[in-house]
C-alpha positions as CSV (number, residue, x, y, z in Angstrom):
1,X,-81.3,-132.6,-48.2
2,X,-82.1,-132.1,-51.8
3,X,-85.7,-134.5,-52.8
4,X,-84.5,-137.3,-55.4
5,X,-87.5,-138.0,-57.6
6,X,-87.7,-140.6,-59.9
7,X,-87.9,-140.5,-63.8
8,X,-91.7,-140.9,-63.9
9,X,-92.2,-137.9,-61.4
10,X,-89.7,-136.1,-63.5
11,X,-91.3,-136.5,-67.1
12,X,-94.6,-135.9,-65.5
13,X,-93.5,-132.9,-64.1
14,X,-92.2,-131.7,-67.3
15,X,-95.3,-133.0,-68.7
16,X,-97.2,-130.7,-66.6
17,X,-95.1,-127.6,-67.5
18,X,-96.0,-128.0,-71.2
19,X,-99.5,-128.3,-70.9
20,X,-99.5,-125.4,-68.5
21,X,-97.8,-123.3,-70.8
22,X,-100.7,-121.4,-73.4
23,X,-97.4,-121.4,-76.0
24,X,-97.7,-124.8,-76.6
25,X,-101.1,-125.3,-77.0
26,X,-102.5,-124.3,-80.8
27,X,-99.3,-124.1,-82.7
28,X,-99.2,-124.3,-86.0
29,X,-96.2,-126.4,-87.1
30,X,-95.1,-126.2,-91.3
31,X,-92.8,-129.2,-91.8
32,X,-92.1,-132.1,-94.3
33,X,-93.2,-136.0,-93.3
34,X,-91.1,-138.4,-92.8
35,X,-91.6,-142.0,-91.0
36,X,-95.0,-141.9,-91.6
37,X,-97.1,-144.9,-89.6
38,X,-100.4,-145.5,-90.3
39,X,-101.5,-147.9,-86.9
40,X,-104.5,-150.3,-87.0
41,X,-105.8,-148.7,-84.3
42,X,-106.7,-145.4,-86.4
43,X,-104.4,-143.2,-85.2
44,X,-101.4,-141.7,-87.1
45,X,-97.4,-141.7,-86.3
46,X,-94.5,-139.4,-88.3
47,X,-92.0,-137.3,-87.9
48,X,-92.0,-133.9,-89.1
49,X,-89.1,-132.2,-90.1
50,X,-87.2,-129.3,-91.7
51,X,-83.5,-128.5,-92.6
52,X,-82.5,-128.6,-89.6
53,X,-84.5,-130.8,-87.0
54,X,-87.2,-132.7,-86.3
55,X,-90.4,-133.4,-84.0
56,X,-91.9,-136.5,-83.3
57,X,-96.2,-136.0,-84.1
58,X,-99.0,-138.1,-83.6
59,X,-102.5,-137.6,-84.7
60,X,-105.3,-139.7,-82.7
61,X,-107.8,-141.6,-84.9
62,X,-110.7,-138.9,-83.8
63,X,-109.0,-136.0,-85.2
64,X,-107.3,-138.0,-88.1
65,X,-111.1,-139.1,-89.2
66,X,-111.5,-135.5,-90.1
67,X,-108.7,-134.9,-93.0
68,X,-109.7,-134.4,-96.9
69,X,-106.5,-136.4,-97.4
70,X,-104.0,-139.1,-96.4
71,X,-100.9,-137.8,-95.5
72,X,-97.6,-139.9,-97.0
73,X,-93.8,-139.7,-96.5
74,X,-92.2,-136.7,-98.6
75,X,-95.6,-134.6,-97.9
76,X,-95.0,-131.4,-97.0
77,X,-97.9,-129.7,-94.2
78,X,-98.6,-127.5,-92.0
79,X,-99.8,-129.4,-88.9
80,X,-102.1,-127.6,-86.0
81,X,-101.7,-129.1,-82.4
82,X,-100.0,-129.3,-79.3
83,X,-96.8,-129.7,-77.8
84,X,-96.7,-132.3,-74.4
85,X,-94.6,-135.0,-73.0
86,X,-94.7,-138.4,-73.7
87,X,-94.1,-139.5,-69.9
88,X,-93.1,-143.4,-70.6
89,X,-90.2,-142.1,-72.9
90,X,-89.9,-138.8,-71.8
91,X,-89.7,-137.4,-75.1
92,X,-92.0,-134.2,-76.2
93,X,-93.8,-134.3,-79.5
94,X,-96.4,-132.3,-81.1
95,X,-100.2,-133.6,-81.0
96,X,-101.8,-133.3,-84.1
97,X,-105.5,-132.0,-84.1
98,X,-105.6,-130.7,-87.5
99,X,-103.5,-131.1,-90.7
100,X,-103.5,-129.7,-94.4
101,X,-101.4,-129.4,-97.6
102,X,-98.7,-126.8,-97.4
103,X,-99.7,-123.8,-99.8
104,X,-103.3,-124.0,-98.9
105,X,-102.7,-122.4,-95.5
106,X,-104.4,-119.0,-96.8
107,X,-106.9,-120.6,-99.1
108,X,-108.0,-123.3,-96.1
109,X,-108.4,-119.8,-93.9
110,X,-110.1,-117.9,-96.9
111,X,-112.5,-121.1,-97.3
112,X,-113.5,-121.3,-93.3
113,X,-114.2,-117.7,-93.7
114,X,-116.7,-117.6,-96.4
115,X,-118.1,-120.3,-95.0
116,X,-119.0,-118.6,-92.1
117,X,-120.3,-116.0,-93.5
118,X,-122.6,-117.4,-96.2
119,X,-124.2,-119.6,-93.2
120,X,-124.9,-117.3,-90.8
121,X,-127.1,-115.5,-94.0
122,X,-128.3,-118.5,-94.8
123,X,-127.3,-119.6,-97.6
124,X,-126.9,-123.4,-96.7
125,X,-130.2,-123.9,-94.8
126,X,-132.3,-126.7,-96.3
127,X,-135.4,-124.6,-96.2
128,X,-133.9,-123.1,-99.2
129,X,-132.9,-126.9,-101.2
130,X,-135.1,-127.0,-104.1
131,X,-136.5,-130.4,-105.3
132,X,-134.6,-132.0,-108.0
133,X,-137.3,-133.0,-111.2
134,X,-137.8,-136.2,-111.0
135,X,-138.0,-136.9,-115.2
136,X,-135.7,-133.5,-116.5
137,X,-136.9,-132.7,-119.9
138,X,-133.7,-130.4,-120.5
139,X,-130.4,-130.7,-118.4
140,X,-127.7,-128.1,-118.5
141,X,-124.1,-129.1,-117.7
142,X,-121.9,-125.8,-116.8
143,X,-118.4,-127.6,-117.2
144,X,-115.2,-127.5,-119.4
145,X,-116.4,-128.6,-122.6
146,X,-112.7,-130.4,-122.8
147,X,-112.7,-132.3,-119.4
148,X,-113.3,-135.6,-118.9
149,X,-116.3,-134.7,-116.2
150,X,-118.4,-133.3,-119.1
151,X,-117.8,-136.7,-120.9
152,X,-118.7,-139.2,-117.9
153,X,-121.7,-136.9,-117.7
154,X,-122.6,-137.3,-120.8
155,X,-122.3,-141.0,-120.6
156,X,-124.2,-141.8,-117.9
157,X,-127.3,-139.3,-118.7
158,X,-127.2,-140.9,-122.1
159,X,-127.4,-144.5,-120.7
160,X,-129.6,-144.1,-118.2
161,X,-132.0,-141.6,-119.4
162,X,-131.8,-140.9,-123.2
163,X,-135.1,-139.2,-123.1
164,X,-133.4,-136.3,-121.7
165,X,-132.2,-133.2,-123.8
166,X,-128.5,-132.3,-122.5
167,X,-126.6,-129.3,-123.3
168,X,-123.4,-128.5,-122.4
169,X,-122.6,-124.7,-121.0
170,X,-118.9,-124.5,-121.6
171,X,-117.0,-122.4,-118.8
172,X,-113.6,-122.3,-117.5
173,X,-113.4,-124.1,-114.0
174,X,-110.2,-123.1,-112.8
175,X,-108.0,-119.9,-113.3
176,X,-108.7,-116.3,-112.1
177,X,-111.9,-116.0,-114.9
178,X,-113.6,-118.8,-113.8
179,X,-115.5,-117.9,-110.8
180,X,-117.0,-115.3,-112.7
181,X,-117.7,-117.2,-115.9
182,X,-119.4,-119.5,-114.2
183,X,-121.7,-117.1,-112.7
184,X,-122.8,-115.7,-115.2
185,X,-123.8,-119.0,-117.2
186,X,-125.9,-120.2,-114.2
187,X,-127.8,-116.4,-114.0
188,X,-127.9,-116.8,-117.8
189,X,-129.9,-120.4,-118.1
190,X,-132.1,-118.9,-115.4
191,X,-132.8,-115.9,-117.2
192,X,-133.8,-117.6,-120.6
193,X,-135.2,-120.9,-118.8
194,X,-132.7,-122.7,-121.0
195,X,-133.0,-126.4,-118.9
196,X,-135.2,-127.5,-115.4
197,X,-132.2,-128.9,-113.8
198,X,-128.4,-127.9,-114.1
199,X,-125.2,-129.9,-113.4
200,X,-121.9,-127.6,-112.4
201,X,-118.3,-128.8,-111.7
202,X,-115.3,-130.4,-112.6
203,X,-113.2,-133.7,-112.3
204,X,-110.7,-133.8,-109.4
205,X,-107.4,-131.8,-108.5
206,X,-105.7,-130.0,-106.3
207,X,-107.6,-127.4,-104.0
208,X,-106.0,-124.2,-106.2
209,X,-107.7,-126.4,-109.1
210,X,-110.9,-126.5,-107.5
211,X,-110.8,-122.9,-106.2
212,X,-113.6,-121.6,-108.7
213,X,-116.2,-123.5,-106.7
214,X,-115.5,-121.7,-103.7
215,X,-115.4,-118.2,-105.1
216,X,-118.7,-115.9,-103.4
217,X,-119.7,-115.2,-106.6
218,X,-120.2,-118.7,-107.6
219,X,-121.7,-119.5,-104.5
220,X,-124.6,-116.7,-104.9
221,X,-125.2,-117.3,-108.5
222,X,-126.3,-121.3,-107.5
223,X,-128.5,-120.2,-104.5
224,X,-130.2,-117.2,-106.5
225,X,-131.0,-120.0,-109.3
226,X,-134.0,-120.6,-109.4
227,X,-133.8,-123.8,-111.5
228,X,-132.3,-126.5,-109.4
229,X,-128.8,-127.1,-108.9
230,X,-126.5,-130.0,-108.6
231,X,-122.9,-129.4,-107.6
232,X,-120.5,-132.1,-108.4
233,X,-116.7,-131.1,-107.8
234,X,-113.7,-133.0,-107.6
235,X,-113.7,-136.5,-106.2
236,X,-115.4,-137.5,-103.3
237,X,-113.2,-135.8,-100.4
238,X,-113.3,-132.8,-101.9
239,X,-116.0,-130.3,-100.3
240,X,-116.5,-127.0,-101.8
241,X,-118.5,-123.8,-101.2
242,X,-120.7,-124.6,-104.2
243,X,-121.3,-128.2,-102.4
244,X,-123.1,-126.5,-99.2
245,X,-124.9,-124.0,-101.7
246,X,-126.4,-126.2,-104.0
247,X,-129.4,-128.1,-103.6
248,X,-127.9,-131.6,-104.0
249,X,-124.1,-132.7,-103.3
250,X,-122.9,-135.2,-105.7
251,X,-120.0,-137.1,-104.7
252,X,-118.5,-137.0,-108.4
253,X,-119.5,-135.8,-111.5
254,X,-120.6,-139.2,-112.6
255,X,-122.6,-139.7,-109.7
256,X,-124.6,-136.4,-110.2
257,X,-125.3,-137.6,-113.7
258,X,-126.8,-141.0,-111.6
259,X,-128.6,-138.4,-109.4
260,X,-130.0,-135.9,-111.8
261,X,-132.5,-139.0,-114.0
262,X,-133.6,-142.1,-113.7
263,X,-132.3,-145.4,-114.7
264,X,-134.6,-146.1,-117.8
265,X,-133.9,-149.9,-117.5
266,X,-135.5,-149.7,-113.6
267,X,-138.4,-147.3,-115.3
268,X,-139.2,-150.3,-117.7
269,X,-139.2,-153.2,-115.3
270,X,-141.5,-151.2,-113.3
271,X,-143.8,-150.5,-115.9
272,X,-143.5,-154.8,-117.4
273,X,-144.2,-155.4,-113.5
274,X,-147.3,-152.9,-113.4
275,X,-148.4,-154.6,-116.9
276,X,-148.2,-157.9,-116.0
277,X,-149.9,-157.2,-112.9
278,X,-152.4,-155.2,-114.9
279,X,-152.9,-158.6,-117.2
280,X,-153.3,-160.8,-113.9
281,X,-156.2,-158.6,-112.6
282,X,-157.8,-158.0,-116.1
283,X,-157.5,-162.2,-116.3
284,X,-159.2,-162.7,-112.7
285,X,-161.5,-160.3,-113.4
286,X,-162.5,-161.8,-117.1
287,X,-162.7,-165.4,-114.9
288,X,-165.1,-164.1,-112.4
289,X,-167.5,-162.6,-114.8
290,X,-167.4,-165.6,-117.0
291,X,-168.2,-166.9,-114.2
292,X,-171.4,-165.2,-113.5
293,X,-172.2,-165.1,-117.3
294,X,-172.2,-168.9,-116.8
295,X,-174.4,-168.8,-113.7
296,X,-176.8,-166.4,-115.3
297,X,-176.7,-168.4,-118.7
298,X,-178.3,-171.2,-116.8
299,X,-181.1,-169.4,-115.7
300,X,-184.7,-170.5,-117.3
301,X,-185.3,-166.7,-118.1
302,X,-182.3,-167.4,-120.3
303,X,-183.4,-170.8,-121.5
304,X,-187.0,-169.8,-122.6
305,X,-187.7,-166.0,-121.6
306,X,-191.5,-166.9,-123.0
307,X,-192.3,-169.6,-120.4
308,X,-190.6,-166.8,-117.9
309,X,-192.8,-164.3,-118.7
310,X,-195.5,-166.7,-118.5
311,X,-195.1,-167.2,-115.3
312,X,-194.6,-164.3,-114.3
313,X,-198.1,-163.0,-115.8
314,X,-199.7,-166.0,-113.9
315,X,-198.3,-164.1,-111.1
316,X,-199.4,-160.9,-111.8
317,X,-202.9,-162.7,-112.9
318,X,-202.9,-164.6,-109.4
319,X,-201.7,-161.2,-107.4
320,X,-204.6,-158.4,-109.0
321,X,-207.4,-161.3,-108.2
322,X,-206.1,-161.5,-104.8
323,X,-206.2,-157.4,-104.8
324,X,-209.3,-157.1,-106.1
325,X,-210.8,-159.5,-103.8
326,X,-209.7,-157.9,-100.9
327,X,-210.3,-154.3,-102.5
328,X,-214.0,-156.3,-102.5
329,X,-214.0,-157.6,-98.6
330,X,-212.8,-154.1,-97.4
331,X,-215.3,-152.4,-99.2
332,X,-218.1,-154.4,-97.9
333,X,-217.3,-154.5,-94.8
334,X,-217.2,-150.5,-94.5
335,X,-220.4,-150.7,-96.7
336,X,-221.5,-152.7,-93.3
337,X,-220.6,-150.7,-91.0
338,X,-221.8,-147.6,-92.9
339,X,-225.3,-149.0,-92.6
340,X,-225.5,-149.9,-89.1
341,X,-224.2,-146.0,-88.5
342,X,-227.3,-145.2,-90.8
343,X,-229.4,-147.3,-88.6
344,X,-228.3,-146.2,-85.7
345,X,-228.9,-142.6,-86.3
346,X,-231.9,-143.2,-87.6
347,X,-233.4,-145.0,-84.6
348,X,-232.0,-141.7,-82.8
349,X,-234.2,-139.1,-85.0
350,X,-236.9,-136.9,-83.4
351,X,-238.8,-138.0,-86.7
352,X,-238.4,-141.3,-85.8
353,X,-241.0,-140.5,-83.0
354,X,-243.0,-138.6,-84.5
355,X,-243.8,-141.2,-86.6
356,X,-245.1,-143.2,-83.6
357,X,-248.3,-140.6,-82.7
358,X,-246.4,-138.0,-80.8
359,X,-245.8,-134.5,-81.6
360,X,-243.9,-131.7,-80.6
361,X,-245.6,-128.3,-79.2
362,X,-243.4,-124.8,-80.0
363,X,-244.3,-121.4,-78.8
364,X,-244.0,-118.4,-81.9
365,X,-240.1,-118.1,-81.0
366,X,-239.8,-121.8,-81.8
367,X,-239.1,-122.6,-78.3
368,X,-240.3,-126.1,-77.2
369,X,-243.1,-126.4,-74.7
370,X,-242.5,-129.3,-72.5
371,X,-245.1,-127.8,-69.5
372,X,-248.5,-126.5,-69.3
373,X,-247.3,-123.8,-66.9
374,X,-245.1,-122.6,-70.0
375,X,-248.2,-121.4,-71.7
376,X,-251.6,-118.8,-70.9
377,X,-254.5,-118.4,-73.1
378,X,-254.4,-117.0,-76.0
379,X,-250.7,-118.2,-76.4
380,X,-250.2,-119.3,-79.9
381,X,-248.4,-122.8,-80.7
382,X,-247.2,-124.8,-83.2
383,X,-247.5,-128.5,-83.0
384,X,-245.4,-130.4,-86.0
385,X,-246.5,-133.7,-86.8
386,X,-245.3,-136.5,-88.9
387,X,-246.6,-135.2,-92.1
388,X,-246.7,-131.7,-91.4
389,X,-247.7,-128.8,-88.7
390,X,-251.0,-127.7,-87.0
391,X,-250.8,-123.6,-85.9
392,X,-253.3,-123.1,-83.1
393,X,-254.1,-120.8,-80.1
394,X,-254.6,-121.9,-75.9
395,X,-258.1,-121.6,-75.2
């Protein structure tokens, strides 16, 4: 007996046929929108169709978050995705991951390409972003002299920074000639150090329009420079090769104009802050030495510096008295003790004794005789007295 499934088993197993199949996974579709839904939720609903038939498309808020534009009824595109079954309605439609302008197809694929290339060498790696000056001295815009970029530009670096000196480097920015004009007016700034910072790009347009900034010789003209670079393309969507290169991204032109100097009227408030903070301290300052002046003014030494100085010579008076009175009681007391030294030793003197009646005997070699055994006859001796010495001989 034949198995009867129901309509859910069905569309699920068509379902599962689809995303089985490796046909219906990356196709690229080229169609025109039509019924073109734009749900609160983020994602996006449309048809997409040619002269002879349509597909149903969605394209989930997570991949739609990614497009450089917002896609509109009438828009022709060519639409990267997926094709699977819806199972509640059991329709098939085409999953939309990515999405872009019909007749950009080869310049979309030229642009990923370069891309790749210029970052795996480098060329985007912020090691490489040079520091913007903080107050440019000379700024160089490399523009159409005609557009109406060069003349926000000029507009905003006037009212913000007048001190600056701008000069505009005309160049085509779109056509054939332009990627290479622009090149070499970058390499020539560097080469004659005509400004310290330089502003390249060009109002909005389609992507052929911006297609200059993302020509490799562009690209390696900005990160040779050796003056720093601001690239400001298009409107803010637009990303160009240029914008990786470069060492700041400006969103617009007139935004790298707020980038590139400062706002003069934020530059003066600071400095009226810093002066009227300058004036408090000087003021507080100026109060606390008054202060002191006042203190010290009410000294005596300030009132009458003669009845100061008086005093202070009775000092000195009172204080070399008191020195030399105990200069006096030390000397006297070591003239004390010098004299009982002096007696002392002199009550110690063999002289002393002498002078008492006694004598001392000596043989020739001076040796004293304290023993009559020390001596024979005929020995000769020398007595010394207390007022001279007797020679004489033992009998």
């Amino acid at each position: 007996m034949a198995h009867i499934c129901t309509i859910s088993e069905l569309n699920n197993y068509i379902k599962t046929m689809f995303d089985a199949n490796p046909a219906m996974t990356g196709v690229y579709v080229k169609g025109e929108i039509s019924n073109y839904k734009f749900h609160s939720s983020g994602h996006h609903y449309m048809t997409l169709k040619d002269e002879n038939s349509v597909i149903r498309a969605v394209m989930f808020k997570y991949d739609a978050t990614k497009l450089k534009f917002r896609p509109e009824s009438g828009m022709k595109v060519i639409a990267k995705g997926r094709v699977s079954v819806f199972p509640r309605d059991g329709q098939y439609q085409l999953y939309i991951t990515d999405m872009m302008p019909d007749g950009v197809g080869a310049l979309y694929v030229a642009f990923e390409q370069l891309k790749k290339k210029l970052s795996a060498e480098g060329l985007f790696d912020s090691a490489h972003k040079k520091p913007l000056p903080k107050y440019p001295e000379k700024i160089a815009v490399v523009t159409s002299p005609t557009g109406a970029a060069v003349r926000d530009i000029l507009r905003i670096l006037k009212a913000r920074y007048p001190l600056s000196d701008v000069v505009v480097c005309p160049v085509l920015v779109q056509g054939p000639d332009a990627p290479e004009d622009i090149a070499q007016m970058i390499s020539y700034i560097n080469l004659h150090s005509l400004a310290d910072l330089i502003i390249t790009g060009r109002g909005g347009g389609s992507i052929e329009d911006l297609w200059g900034f993302n020509d490799e010789r562009v690209a390696r003209a900005v990160f040779a420079s050796e003056i720093p670079v601001i690239s400001a393309v298009g409107h803010e969507p637009d990303v160009t090769i240029s914008d990786f290169v470069a060492d700041v991204r400006a969103a617009t032109p007139s935004n790298a104009a707020e980038i590139a100097v400062p706002d003069m009227s934020e530059i003066k408030r600071r400095i009226k802050d810093c002066g009227m903070r300058m004036e408090t301290s000087l003021i507080s300052k100026l109060g606390i030495y008054k202060e002191k002046l006042k203190n010290i003014s009410a000294k005596n030494v300030m009132k009458s510096p003669e009845i100061f100085f008086q005093e202070r010579k009775m000092t000195l008076v009172f204080l070399s008295e008191k020195l030399s009175n105990c200069t006096t009681r030390i000397l006297s007391k070591q003239r004390e003790r010098f004299t009982g030294y002096v007696a002392a030793l002199d009550a110690m003197s063999p002289l002393k004794v002498l002078s008492r009646g006694y004598s001392i005997t000596s043989d020739e070699s001076g040796k004293i005789i304290k023993k009559v055994s020390e001596v024979s006859s005929g020995t000769k001796l020398g007595i010394r007295l207390e007022d001279g010495s007797i020679n004489c001989t033992v009998d």
